[in-house]
C-alpha positions in Angstrom: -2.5 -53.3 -65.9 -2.0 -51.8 -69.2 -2.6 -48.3 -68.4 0.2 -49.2 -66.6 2.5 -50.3 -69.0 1.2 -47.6 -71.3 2.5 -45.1 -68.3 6.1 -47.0 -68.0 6.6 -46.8 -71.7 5.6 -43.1 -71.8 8.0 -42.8 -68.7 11.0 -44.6 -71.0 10.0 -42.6 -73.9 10.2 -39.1 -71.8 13.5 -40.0 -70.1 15.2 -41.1 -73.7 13.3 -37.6 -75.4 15.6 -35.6 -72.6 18.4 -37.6 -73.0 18.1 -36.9 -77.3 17.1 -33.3 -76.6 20.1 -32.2 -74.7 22.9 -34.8 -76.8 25.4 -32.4 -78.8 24.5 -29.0 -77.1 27.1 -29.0 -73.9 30.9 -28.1 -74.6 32.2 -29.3 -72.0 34.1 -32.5 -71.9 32.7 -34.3 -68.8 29.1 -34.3 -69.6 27.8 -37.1 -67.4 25.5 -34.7 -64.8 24.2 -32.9 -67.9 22.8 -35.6 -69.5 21.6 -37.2 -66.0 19.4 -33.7 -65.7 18.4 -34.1 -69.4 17.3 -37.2 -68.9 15.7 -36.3 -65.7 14.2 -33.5 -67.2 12.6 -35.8 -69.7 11.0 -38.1 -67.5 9.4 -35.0 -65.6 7.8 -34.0 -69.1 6.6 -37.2 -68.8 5.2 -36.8 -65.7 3.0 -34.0 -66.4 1.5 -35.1 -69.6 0.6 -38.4 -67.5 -1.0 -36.3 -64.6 -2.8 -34.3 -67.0 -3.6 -37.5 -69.1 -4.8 -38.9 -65.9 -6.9 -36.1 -65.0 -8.4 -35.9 -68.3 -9.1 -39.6 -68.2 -10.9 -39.5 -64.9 -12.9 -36.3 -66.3 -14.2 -38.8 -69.0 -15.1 -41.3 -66.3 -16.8 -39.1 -64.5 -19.0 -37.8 -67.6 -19.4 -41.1 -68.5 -23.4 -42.5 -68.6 -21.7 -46.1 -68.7 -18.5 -46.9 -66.9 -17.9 -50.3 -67.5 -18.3 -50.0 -71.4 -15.8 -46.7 -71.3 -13.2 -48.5 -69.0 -13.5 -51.8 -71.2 -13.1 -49.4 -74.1 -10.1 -47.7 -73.2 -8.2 -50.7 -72.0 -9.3 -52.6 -75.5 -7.4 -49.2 -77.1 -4.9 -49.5 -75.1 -4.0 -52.8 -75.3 -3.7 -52.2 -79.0 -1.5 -49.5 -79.0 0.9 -51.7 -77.1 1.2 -53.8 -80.0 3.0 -50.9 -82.0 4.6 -49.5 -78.9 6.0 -52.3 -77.3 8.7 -53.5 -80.4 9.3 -50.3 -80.8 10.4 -49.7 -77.0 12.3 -53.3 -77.1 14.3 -52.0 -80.0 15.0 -48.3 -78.5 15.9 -50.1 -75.2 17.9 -53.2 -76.8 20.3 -50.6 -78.7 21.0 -48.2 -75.9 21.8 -51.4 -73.8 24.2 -52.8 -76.2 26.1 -48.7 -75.9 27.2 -50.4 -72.9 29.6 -52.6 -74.3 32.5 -50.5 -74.4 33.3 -50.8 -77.8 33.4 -47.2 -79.9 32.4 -49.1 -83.2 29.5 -50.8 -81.6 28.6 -47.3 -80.2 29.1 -46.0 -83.0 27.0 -48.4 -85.1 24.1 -48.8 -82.9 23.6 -44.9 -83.0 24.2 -44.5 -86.7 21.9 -47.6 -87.9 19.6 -47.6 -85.3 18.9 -45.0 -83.0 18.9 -42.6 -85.8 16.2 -44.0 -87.7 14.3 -44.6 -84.4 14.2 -41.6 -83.1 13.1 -40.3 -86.9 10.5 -43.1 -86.5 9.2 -42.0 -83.4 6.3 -39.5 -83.8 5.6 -41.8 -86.8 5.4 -45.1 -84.3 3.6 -42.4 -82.5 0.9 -41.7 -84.5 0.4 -45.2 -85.6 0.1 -46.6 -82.1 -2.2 -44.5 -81.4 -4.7 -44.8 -84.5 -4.3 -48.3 -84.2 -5.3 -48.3 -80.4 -8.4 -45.8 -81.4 -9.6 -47.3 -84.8 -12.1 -50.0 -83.5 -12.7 -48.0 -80.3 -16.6 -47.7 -79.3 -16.8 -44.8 -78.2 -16.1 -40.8 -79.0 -14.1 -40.1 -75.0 -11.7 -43.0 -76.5 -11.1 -41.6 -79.5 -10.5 -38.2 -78.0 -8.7 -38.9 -75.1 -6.1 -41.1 -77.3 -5.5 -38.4 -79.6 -5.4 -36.0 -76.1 -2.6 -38.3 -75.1 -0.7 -37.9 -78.6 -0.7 -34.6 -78.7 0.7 -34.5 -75.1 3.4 -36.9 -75.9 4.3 -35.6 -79.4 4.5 -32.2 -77.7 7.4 -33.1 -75.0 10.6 -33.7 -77.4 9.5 -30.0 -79.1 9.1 -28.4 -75.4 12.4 -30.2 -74.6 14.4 -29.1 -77.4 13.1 -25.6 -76.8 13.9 -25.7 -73.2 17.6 -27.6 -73.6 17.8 -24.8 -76.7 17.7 -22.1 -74.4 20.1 -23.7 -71.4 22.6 -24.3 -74.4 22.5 -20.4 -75.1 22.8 -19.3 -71.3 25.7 -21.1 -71.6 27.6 -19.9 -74.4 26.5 -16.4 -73.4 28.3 -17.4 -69.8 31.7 -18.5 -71.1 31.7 -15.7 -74.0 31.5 -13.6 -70.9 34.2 -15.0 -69.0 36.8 -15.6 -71.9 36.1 -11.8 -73.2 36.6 -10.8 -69.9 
């Protein structure tokens, strides 16, 4: 059960890392379908690092002398790092909720004093998480496989960024083209 919560807040984080990675880059005015294939985008990125997670996971199963100690391990880690994550995700998820209230200064506040210095905060909850899920672990596949993960993780806002980076230039080099034209 908490590999599964682990997944659904990896899931969260993915889709709000392509919403973040794509905010500011589109000049158009009506922007709704580009930030629903950001976000999309985002949860995909999520997708693979899981599979990949998964498959490493099942690798260190299988390698595994003893099981039951490495399964008991790894859910003792992660159980751990939901202590860091989970507040963290409330507090990501409580402020984009209250952007629903369609008020411009709460918008406007919630983004400014709070989903600014979360999103700084992320790779920093990150790493934390993490550490704290892996410091009392037992044994090394733990360790490495947690640190596998956070790398995988840490690694989809910069693939993002690079990805939305390049989309944002294909389209300035698009309507350049047409207004010159």
């Amino acid at each position: 059960m908490t590999l599964l919560v682990l997944y659904l807040v990896a899931s969260l984080d993915g889709a709000f890392c392509g919403c973040r990675t794509c905010m500011g880059r589109q000049p158009l005015i009506y922007k709704t379908r580009y930030y629903v294939n950001g976000v999309l985008r985002g949860v995909l990125a999520a997708q693979i690092a899981s599979w990949l997670s998964l498959f490493a996971l099942l690798a260190a199963m299988s390698a595994s002398s003893d099981k039951t100690l490495l399964h008991s391990d790894l859910e003792a880690a992660a159980a751990r790092m939901l202590l860091v994550f989970l507040p963290y995700t409330a507090l990501v998820v409580i402020n984009v909720m209250l952007r629903l209230v369609p008020s411009t200064d709460l918008r406007s506040a919630t983004s400014v004093l709070f989903l600014g210095p979360l999103t700084f905060l992320r790779p920093f909850v990150m790493i934390v998480g993490v550490l704290f899920g892996i410091w009392h672990a037992q044994l090394r596949p733990t360790i490495f496989l947690g640190l596998f993960v956070l790398a995988l993780m840490l690694s989809i806002e910069f693939a993002l960024n690079l990805y939305n980076g390049k989309i944002q230039e294909k389209q300035i080099n698009t309507y350049v083209s047409v207004d010159s034209k």
